[in-house]
BAVEXPA-978061 format. One line per 10 residues: number of its first residue (from 1); their letters; for each residue z, x, y of N, C-alpha, C. Coordinates in Angstrom, 2 decimals. Each point is the difference from the previous one (the first is absolute). Layout:
<gulos>
NUM	A	Z,X,Y,Z,X,Y,Z,X,Y ~ ... .
</gulos>
This chain:
<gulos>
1	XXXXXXXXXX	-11.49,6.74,-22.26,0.28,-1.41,0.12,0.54,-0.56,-1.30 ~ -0.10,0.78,-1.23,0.18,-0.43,-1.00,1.87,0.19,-0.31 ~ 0.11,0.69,0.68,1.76,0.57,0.19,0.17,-0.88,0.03 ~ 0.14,-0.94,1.60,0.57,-0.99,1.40,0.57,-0.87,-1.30 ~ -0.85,-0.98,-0.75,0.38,-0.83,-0.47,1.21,0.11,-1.39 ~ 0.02,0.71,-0.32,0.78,0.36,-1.14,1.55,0.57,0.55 ~ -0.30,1.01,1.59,1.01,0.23,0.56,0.71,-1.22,0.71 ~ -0.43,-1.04,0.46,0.58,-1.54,0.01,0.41,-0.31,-0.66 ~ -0.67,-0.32,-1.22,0.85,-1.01,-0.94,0.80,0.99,-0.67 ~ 0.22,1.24,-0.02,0.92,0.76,-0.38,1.45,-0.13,0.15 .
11	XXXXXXXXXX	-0.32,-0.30,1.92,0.88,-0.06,1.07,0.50,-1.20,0.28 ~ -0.51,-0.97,-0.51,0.40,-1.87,-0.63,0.51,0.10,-1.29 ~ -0.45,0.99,-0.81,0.92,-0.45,-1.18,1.39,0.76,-0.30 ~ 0.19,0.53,1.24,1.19,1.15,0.01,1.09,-1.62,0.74 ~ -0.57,0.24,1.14,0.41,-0.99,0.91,0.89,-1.40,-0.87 ~ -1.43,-0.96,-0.85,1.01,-0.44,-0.93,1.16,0.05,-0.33 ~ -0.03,1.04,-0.98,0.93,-0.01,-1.10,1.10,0.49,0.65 ~ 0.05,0.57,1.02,0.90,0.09,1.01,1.00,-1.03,0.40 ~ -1.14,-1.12,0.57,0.36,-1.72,0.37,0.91,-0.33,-0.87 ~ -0.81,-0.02,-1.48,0.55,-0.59,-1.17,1.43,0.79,-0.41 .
21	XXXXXXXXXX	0.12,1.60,0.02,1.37,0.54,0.06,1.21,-0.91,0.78 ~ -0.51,0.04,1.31,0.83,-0.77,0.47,0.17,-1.27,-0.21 ~ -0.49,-0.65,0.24,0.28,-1.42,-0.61,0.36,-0.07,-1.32 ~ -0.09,0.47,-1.15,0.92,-0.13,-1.13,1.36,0.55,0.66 ~ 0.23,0.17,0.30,1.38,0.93,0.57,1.15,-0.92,0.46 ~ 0.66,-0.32,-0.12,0.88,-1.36,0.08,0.95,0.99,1.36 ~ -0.09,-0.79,0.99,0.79,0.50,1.20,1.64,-0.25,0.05 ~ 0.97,0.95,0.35,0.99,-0.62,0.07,0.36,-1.37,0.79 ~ 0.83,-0.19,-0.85,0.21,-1.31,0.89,1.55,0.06,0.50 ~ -0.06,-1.06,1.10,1.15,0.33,1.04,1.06,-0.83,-0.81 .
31	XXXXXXXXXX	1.34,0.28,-0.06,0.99,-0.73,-0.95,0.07,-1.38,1.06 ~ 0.19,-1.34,-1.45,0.38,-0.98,0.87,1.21,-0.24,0.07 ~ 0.09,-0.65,1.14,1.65,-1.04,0.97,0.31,-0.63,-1.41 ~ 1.07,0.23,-0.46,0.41,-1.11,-1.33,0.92,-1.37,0.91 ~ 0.33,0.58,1.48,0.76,-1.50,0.14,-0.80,-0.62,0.58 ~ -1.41,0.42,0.60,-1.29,-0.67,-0.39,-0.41,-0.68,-1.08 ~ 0.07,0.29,-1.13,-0.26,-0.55,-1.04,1.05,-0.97,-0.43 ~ 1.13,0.38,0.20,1.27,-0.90,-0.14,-0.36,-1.28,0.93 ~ 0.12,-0.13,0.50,-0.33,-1.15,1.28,-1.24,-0.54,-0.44 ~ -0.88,0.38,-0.46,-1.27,-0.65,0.05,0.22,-0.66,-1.23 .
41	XXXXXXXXXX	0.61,0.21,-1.64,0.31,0.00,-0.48,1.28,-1.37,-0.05 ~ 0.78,0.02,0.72,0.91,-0.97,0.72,-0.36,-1.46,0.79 ~ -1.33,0.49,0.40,-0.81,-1.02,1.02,-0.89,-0.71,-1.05 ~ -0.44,0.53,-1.11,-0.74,-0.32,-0.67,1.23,-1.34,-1.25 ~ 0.60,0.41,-0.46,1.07,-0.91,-0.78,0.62,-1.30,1.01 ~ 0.19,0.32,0.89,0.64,-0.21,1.35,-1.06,-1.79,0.20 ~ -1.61,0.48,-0.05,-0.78,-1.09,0.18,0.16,-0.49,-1.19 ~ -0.34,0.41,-1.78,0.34,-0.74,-1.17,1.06,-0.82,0.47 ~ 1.59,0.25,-0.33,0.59,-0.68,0.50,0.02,-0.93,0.77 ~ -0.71,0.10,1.06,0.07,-1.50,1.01,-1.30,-1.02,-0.23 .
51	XXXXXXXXXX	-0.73,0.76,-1.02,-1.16,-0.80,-0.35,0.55,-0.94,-1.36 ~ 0.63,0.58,-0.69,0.46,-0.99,-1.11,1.02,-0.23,0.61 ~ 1.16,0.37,0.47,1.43,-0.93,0.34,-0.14,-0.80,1.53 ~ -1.17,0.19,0.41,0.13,-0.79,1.41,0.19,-1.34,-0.01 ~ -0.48,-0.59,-1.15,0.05,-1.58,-0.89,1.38,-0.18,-0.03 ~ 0.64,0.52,-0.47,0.98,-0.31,-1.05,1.26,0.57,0.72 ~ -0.18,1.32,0.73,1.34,-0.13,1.34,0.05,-0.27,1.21 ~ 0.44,-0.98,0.76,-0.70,-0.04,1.27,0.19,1.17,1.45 ~ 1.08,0.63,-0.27,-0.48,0.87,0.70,-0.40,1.72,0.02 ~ -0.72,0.07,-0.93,-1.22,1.13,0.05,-1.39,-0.61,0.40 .
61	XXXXXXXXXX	-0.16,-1.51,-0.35,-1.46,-0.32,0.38,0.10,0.32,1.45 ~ -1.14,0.19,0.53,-0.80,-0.33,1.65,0.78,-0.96,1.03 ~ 0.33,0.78,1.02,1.09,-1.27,1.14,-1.29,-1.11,0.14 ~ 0.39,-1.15,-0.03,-0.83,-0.82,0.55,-0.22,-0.17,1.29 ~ -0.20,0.20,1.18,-0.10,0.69,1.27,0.72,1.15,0.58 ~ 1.29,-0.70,0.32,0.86,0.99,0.89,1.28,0.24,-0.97 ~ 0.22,1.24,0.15,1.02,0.77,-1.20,-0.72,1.56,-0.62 ~ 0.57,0.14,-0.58,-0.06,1.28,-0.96,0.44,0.09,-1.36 ~ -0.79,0.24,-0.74,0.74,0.21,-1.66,-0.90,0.86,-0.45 ~ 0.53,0.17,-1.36,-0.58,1.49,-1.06,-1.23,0.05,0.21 .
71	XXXXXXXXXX	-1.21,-1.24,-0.48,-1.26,0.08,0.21,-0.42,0.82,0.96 ~ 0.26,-0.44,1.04,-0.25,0.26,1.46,-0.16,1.64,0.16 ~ 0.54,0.80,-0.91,0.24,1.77,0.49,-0.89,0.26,-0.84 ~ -0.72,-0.56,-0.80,-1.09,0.78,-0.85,-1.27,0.40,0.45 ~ -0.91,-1.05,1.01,-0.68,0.93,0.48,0.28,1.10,1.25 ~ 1.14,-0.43,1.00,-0.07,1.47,0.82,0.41,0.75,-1.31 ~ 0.82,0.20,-0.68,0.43,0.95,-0.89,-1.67,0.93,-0.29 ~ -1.18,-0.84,-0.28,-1.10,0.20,-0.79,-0.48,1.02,1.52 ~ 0.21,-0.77,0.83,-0.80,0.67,1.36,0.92,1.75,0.45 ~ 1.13,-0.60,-0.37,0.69,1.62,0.47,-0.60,1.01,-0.99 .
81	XXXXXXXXXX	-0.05,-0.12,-0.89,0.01,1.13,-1.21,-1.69,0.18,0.12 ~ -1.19,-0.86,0.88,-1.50,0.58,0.16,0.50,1.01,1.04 ~ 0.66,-0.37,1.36,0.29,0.40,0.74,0.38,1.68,-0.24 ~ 0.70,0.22,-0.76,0.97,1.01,-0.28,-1.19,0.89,-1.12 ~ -0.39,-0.72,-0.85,-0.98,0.82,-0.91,-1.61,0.62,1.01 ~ -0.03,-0.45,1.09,-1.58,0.30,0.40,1.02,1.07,1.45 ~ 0.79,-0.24,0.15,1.06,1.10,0.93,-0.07,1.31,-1.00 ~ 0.14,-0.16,-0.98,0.31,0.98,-1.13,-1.73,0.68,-0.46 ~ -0.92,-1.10,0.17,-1.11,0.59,-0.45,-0.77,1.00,1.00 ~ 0.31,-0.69,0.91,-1.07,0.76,1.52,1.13,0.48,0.52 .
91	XXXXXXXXXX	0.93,0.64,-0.33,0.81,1.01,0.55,-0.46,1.34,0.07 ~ -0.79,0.09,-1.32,-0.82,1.69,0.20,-1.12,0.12,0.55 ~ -0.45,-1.11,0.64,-1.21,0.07,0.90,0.70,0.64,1.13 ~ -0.78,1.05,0.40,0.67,0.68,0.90,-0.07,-0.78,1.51 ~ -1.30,-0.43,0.56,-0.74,-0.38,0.76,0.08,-2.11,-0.08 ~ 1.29,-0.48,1.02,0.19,-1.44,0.13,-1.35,-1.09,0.15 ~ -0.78,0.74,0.48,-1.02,-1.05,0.25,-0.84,0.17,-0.99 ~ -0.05,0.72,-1.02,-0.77,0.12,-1.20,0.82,-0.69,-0.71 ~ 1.03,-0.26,-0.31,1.17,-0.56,-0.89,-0.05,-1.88,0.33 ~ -0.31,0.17,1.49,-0.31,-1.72,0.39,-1.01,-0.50,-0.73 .
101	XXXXXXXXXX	-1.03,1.15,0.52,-1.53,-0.45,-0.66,-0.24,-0.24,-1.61 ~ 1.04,0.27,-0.61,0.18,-0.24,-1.50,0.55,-0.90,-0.11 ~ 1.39,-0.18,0.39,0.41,-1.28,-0.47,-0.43,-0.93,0.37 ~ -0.70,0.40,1.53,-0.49,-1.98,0.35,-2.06,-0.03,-1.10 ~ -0.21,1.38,0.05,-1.38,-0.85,-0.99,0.48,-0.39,-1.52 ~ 1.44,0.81,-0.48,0.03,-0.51,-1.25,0.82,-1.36,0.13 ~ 0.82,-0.62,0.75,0.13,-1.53,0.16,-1.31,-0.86,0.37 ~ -0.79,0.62,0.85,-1.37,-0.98,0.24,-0.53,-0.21,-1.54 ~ 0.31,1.38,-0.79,-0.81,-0.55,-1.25,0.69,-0.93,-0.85 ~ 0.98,-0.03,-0.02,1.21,-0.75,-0.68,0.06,-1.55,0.26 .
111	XXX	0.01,0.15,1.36,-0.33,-1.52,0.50,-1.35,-0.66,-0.46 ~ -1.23,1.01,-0.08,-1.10,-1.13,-0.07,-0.24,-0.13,-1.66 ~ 0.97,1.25,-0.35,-0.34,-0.31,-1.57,0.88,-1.10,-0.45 .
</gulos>
């Protein structure tokens, strides 16, 4: 009986450092979309711009009801490129309804946070 216990934690401290091998281990990572980044990048200056010149030109500010101007494409712009990045993320989920079940609990968390 005096073995058992020593052959456990033997077998936990192998186990460990094992864990810990791996996890120091920096995984490859998948190359990113640069016209992903370009665009997001674009969308991002895109709002600067209409946040300081929306004053001062009148048409990049916000249509005042009915119309269209510059303002106006910045957030779908913001919505295509989630769209396209979480297409891109849960693409290697092999299995669709596991890939749902992620993105809709990680928006539930998003939303209540």
């Amino acid at each position: 009986m005096t073995g058992a216990p020593y052959v456990l934690l033997r077998a936990e401290e192998e186990e460990l450092r094992s864990h810990e091998q791996q996890s120091h281990s920096i995984p490859p990572s998948q190359p990113r979309l640069a016209s992903l980044d370009v665009f997001r990048g674009f969308t991002v200056a895109l709002m600067i711009f209409v946040d300081y010149a929306g004053s001062i030109i009148p048409f990049v500010a916000h249509a005042p009801w009915d119309g269209l101007r510059l303002a106006d494409f910045v957030m779908p712009f913001f919505l295509l490129i989630a769209g396209i990045s979480i297409g891109l993320v849960y693409k290697r989920v092999s299995h669709k309804i596991i890939a749902t079940r992620k993105a809709t609990w990680r928006a539930l968390k998003l939303f209540f946070l």
